[in-house]
VOBA-1610 file (N, C-alpha, C; in pm, whole numbers, padded with zeros to 5 digits, always signed):
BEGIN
Unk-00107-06106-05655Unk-00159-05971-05634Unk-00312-05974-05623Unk-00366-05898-05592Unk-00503-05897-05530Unk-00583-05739-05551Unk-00488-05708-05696Unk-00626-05554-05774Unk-00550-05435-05715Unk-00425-05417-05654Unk-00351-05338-05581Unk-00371-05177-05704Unk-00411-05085-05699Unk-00432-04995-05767Unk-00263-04885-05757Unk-00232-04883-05944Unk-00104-04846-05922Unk-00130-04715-06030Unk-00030-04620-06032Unk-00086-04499-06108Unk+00075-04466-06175Unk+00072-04464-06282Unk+00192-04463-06358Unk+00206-04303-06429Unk+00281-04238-06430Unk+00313-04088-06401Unk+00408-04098-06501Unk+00385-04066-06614Unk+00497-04035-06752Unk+00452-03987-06852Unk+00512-03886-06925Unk+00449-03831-07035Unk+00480-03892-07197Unk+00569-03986-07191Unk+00632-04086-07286Unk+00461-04201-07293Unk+00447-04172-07399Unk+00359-04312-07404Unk+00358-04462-07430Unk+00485-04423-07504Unk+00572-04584-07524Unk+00590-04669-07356Unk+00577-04605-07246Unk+00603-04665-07127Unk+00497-04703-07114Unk+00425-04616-07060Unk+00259-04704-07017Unk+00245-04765-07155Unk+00250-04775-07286Unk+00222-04922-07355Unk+00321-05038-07286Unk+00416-05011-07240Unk+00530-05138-07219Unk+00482-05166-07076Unk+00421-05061-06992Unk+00350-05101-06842Unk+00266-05146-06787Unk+00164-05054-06917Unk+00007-05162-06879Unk-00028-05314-06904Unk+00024-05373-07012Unk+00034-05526-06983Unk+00108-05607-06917Unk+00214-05519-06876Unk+00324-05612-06792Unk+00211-05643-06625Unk+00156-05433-06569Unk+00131-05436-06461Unk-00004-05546-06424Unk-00095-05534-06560Unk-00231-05568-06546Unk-00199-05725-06552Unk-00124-05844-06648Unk-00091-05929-06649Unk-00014-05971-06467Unk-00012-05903-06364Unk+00047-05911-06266Unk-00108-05897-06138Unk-00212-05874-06211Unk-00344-05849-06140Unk-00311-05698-06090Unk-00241-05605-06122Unk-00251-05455-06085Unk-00355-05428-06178Unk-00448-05326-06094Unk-00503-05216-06167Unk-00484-05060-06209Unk-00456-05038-06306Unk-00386-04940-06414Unk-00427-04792-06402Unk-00357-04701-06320Unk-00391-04566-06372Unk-00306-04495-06451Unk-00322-04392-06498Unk-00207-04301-06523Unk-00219-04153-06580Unk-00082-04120-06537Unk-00110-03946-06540Unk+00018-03915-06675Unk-00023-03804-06748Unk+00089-03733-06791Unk+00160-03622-06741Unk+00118-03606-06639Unk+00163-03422-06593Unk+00184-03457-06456Unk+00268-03351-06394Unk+00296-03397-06231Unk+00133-03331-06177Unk+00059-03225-06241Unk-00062-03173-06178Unk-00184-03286-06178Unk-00186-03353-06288Unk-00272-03456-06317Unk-00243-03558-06219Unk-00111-03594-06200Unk-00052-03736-06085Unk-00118-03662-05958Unk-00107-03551-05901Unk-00122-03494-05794Unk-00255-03519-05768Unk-00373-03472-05848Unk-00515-03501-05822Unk-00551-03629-05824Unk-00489-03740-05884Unk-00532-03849-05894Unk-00463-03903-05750Unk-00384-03854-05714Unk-00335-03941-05558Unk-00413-03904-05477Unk-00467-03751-05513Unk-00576-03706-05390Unk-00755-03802-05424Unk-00819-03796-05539Unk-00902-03894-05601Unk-00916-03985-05582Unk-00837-04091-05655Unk-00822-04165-05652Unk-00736-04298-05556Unk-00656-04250-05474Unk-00605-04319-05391Unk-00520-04451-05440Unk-00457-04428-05492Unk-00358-04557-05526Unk-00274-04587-05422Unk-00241-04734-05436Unk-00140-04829-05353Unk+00006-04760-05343Unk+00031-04752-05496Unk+00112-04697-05505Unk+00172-04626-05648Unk+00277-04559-05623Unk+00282-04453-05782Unk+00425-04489-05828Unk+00407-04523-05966Unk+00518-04521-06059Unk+00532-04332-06107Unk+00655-04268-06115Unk+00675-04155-06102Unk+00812-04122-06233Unk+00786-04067-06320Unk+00887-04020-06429Unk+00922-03878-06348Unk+01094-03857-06360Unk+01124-03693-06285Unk+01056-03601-06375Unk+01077-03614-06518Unk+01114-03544-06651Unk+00963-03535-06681Unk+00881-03449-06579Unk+00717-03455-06638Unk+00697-03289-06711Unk+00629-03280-06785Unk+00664-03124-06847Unk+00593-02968-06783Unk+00546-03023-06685Unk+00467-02917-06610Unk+00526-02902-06465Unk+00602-02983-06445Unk+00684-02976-06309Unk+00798-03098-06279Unk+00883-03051-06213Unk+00949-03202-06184Unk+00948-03318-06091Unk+00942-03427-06065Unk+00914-03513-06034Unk+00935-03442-05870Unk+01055-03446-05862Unk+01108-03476-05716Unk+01007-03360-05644Unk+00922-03252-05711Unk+00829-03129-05641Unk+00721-03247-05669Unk+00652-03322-05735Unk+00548-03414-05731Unk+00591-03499-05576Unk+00645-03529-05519Unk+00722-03615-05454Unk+00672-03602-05289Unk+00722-03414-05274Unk+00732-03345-05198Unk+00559-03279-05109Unk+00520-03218-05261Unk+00348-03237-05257Unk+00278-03331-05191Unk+00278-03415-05258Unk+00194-03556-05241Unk+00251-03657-05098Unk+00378-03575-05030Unk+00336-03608-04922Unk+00270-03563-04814Unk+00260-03433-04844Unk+00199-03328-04748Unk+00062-03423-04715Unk-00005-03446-04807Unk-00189-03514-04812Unk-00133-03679-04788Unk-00052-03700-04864Unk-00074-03859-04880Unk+00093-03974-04804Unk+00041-04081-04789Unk+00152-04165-04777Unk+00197-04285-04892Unk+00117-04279-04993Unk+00111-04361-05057Unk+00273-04358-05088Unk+00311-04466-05165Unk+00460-04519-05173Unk+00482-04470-05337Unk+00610-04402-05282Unk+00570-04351-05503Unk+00765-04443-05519Unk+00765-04525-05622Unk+00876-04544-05677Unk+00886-04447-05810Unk+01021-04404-05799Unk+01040-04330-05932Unk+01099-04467-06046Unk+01068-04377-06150Unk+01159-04456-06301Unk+01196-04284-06342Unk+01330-04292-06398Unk+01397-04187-06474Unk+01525-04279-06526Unk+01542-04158-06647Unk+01631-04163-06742Unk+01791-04097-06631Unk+01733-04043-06520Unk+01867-03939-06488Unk+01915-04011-06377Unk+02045-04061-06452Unk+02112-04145-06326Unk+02233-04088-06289Unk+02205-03994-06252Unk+02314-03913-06184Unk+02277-03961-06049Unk+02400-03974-05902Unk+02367-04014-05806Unk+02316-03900-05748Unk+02332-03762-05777Unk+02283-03677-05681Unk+02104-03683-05702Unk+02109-03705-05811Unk+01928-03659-05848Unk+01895-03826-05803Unk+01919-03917-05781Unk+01844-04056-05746Unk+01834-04030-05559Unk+01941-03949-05500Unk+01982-03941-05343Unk+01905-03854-05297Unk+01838-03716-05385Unk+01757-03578-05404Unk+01609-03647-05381Unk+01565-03738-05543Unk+01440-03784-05509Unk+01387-03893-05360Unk+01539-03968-05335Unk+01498-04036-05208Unk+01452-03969-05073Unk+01559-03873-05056Unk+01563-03754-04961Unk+01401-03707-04920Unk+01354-03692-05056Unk+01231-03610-05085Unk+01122-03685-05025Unk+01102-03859-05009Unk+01058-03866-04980Unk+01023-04025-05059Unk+01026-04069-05215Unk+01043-04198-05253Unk+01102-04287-05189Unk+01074-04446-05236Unk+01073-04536-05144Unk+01155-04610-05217Unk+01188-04580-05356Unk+01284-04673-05441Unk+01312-04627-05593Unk+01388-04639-05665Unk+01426-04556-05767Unk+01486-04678-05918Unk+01417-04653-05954Unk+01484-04690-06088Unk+01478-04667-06230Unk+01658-04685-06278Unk+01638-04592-06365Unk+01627-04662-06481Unk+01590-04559-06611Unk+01542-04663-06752Unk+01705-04632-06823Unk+01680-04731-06879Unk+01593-04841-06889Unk+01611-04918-06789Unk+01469-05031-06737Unk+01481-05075-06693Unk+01413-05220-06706Unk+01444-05332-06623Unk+01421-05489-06667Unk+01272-05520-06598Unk+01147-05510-06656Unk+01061-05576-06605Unk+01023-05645-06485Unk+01143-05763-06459Unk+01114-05795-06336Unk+01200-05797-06241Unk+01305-05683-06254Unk+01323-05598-06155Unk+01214-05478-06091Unk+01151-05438-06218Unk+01071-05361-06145Unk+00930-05411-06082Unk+00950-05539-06114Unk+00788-05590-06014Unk+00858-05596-05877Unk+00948-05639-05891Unk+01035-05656-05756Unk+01055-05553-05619Unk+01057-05449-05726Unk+01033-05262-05663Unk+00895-05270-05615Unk+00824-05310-05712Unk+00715-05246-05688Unk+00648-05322-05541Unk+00683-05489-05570Unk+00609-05541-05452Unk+00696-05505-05311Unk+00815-05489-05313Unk+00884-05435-05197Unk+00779-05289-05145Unk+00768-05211-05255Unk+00686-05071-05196Unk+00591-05070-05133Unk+00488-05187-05185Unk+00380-05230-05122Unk+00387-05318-04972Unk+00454-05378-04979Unk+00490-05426-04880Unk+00518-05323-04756Unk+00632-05251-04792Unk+00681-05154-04692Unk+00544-05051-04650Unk+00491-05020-04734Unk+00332-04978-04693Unk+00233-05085-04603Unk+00249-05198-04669Unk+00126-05232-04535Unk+00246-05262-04389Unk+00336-05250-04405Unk+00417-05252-04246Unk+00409-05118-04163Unk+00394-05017-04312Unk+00396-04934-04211Unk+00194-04910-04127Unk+00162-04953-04213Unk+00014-04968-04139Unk-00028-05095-04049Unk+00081-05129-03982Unk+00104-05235-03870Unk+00185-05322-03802Unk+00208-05392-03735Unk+00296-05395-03654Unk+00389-05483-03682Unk+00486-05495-03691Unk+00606-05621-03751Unk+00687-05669-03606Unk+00657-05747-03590Unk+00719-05808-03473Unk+00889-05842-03509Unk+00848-05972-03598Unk+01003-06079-03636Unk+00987-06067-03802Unk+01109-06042-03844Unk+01144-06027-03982Unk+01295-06152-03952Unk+01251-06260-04095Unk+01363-06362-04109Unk+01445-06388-04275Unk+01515-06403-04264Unk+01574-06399-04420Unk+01686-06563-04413Unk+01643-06636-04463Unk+01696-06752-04457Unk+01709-06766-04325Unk+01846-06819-04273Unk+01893-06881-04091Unk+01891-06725-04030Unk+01858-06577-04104Unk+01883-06484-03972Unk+01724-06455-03933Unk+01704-06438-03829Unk+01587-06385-03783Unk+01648-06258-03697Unk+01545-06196-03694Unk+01557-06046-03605Unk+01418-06049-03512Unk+01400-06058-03395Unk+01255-06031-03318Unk+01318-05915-03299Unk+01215-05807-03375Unk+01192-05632-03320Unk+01130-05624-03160Unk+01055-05692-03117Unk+00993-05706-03004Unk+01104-05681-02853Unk+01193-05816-02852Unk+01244-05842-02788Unk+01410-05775-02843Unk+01435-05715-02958Unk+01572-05700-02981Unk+01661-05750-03017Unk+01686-05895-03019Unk+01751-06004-03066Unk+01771-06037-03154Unk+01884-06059-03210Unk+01910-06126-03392Unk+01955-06282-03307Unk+01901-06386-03382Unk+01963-06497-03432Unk+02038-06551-03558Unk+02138-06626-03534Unk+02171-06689-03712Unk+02170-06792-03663Unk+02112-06910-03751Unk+02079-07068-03742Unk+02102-07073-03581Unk+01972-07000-03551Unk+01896-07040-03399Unk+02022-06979-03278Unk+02157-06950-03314Unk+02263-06896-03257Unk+02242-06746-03221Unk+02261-06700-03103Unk+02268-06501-03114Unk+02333-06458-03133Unk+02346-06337-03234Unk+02422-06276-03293Unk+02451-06131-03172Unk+02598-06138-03124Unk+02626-06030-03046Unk+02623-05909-03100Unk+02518-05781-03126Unk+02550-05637-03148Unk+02561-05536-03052Unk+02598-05454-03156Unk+02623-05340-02994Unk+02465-05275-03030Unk+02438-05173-02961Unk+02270-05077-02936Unk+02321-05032-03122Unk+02413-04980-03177Unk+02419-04878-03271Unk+02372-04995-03381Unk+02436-05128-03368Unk+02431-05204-03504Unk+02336-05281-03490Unk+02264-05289-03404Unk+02135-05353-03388Unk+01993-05253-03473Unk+02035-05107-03398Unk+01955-05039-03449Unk+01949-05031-03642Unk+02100-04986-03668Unk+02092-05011-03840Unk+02031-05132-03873Unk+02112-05255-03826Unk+01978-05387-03859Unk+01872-05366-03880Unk+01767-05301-03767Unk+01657-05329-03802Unk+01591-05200-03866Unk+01679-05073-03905Unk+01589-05007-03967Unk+01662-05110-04118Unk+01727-05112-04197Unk+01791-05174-04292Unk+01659-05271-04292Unk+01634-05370-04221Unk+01530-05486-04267Unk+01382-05458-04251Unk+01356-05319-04158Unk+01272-05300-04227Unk+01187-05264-04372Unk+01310-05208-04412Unk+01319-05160-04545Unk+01302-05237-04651Unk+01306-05385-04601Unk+01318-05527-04678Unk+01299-05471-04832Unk+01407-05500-04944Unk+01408-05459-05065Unk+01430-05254-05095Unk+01389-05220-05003Unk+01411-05085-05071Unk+01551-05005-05046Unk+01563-04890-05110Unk+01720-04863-05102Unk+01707-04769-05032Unk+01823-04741-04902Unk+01775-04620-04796Unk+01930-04566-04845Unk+01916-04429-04854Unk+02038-04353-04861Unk+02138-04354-04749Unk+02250-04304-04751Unk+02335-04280-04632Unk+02273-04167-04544Unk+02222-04033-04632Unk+02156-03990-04500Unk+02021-04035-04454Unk+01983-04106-04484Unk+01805-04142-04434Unk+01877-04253-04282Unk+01968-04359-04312Unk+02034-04385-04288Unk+02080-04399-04125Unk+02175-04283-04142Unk+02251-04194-04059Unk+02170-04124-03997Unk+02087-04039-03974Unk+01953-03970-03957Unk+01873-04042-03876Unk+01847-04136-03893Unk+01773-04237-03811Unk+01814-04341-03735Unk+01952-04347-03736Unk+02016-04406-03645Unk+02086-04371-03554Unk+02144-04251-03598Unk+02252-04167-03549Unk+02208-04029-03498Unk+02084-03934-03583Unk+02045-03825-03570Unk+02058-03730-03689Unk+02033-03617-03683Unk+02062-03576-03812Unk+02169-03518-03803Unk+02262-03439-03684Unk+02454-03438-03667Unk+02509-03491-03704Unk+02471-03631-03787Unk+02544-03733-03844Unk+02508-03744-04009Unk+02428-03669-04046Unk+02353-03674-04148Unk+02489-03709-04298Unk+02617-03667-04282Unk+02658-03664-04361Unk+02773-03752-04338Unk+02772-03828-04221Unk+02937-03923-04174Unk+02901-04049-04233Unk+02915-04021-04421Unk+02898-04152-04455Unk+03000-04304-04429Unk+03144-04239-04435Unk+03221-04328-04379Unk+03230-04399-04220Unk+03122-04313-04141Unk+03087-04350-04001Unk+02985-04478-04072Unk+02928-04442-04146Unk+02838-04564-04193Unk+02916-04661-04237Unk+02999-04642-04303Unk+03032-04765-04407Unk+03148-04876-04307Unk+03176-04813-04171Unk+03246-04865-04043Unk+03131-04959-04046Unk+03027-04939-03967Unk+02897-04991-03948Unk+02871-05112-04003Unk+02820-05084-04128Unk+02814-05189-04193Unk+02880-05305-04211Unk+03045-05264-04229Unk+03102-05377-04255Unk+03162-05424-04101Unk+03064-05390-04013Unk+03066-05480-03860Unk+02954-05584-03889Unk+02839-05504-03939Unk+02700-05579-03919Unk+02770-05706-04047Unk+02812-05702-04132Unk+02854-05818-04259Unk+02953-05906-04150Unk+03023-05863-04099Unk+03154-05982-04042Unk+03007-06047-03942Unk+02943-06016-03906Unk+02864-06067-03800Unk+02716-06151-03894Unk+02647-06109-03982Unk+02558-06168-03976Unk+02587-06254-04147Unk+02674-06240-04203Unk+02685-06262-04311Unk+02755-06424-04320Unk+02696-06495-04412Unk+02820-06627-04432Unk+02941-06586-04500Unk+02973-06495-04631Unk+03060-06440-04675Unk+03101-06316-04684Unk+03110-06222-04570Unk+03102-06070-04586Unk+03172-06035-04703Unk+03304-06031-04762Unk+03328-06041-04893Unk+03238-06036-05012Unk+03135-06089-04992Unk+03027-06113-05083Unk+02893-06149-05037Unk+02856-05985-04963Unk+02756-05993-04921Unk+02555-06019-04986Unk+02530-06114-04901Unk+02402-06124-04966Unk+02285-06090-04931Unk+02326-06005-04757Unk+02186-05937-04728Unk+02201-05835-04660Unk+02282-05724-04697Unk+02263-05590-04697Unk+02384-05554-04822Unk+02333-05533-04901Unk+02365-05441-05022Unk+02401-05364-05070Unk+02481-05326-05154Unk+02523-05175-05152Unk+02470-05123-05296Unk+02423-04966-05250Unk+02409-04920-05379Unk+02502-04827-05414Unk+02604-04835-05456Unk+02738-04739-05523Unk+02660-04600-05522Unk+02689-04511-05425Unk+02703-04363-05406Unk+02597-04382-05344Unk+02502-04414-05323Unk+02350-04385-05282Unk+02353-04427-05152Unk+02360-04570-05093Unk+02338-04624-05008Unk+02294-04754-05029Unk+02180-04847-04923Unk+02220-04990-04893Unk+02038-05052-04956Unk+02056-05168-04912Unk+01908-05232-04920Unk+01965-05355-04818Unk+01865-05384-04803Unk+01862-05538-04727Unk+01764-05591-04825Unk+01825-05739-04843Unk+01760-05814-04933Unk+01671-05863-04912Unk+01594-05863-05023Unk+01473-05926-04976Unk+01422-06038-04935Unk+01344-06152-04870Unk+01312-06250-04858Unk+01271-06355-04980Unk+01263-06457-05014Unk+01227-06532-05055Unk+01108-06582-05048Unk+01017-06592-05135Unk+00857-06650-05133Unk+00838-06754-05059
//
């Protein structure tokens, strides 16, 4: 890491004690808010990379922090909450978060979040040609998937999920973000039109679709594509 400025949004103080040495021991530099009004000025202020986000803030709720702060900003906010209900994790994605997790949660899973968020931020501030994950490569350029240098035949629909899915590298996209962007928003809700989809793109790019290892499922929510390897 290289001083990436992160702003941690919880009114629990036991977290930011359990965050600030994990984040700062990681070369992040440490902000943080207790209130969704306080997170709000500091994204406008201060400008962070990106925002760690509690729903359960006592002056407003997360997913309206979410909504705000994109109007002004793009910064990448991952949530942490206690509420793992799938509708409120599918609500805050909807809204506009880039990844969700709930507490408790494992340390380095969440560096894992966090550097995926960052990541997906500087792509979106430039251009990604070829994204590769072990033997598959994808050139966005030209359209083409390979597996071990072989082309992988898709149709226009499963090419397109491919590459929004890997752009996403690590983060979790709902069924409608999904559907919506592949399909339109008439489709916004044909999750089983999705889940056809998918398990085309697994018989095709996968060594074991049975036991897939690079597009993911998140039970009720939706998918990730896995991430790359260092």
């Amino acid at each position: 890491m290289s001083g990436e400025r992160v702003l941690v949004v919880d009114d629990e103080a036991e977290i930011l004690r359990c965050l600030r040495p994990a984040l700062t021991a990681c070369g992040y530099d440490v902000l943080s808010a207790e209130t969704g009004r306080e997170a709000l000025r500091a994204i406008a202020a201060r400008a962070p990379d990106v925002v760690l986000l509690d729903l359960g803030l006592p002056d407003m709720d997360g997913k309206d922090v979410i909504n705000q702060a994109g109007v002004f900003s793009k910064t990448p906010i991952v949530v942490l909450s206690a509420r793992d209900r799938e509708a409120e994790k599918i609500t805050a994605l909807d809204a506009g978060a880039v990844d969700y997790v709930e507490k408790p949660f494992a340390i380095g899973e969440l560096m894992a979040r966090l550097r995926a968020a960052l990541r997906h931020a500087l792509r979106d501030g430039g251009k990604v040609d070829r994204i590769e994950h072990g033997d598959l490569a994808i050139d966005l350029a030209r359209r083409i998937v390979t597996k071990a240098g072989a082309p992988v035949k898709l149709t226009p629909k499963e090419y397109d999920l491919l590459a929004h899915l890997a752009r996403g590298e690590g983060r979790l996209l709902t069924h409608r973000q999904l559907l919506t962007a592949v399909w339109g928003p008439a489709h916004s809700d044909d999750s089983q039109y999705l889940r056809v989809f998918i398990g085309q793109l697994r018989a095709k790019i996968e060594d074991d679709p049975a036991n897939p290892r690079l597009i993911l499922t998140e039970l009720g929510a939706g998918y990730r594509f896995a991430e790359a390897s260092a």
